[in-house]
Structures are given as structure tokens and as C-alpha cells.
C-alpha positions as CSV (number, residue, x, y, z in Angstrom):
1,X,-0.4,18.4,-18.4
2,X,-3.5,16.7,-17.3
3,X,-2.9,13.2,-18.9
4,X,0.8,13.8,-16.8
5,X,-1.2,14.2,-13.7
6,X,-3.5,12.1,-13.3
7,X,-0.2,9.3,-14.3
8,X,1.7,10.9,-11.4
9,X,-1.3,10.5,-9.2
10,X,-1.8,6.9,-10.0
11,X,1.8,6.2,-9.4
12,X,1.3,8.1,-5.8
13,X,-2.1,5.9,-5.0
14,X,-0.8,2.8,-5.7
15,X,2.4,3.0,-4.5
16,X,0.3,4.3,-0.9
17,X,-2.2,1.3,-1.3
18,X,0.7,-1.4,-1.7
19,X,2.8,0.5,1.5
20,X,-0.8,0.2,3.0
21,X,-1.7,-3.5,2.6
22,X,2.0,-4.4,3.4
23,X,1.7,-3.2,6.6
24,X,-2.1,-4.5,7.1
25,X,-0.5,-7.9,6.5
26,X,2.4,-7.4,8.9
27,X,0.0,-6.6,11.4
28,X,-2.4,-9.3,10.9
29,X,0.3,-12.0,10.6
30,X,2.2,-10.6,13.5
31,X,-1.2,-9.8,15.4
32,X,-3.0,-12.7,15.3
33,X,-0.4,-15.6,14.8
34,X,2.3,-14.2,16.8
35,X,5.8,-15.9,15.0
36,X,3.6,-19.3,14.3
């Protein structure tokens, strides 16, 4: 159970870190160089 959990929560965290840096970058890009 506990080696199932903790693989279920990395799944979880890195899914949320990629969503998180994917929209970091479409912000910066967007943000800063406008469509350039």
C-alpha cells in the first residue's frame, strides 16, 4: 500500500509540476515577447 502511494503521488506531482511550468512558459513567452 505505501510503495502504491507514494507511486500515485509522484505521478500526481509531476504531472502538476509539468501543467505548472507549461503555463510559466506560456506566460513568459506570451508576456514578455508578445507574438515575436
Amino acid at each position: 500500500m505505501y510503495n502504491i502511494t507514494v507511486f500515485i503521488t509522484r505521478i500526481v506531482w509531476a504531472v502538476y509540476v509539468e501543467l505548472y511550468n507549461c503555463e510559466e512558459l506560456v506566460e513568459s513567452i506570451s508576456g514578455r515577447e508578445g507574438r515575436s
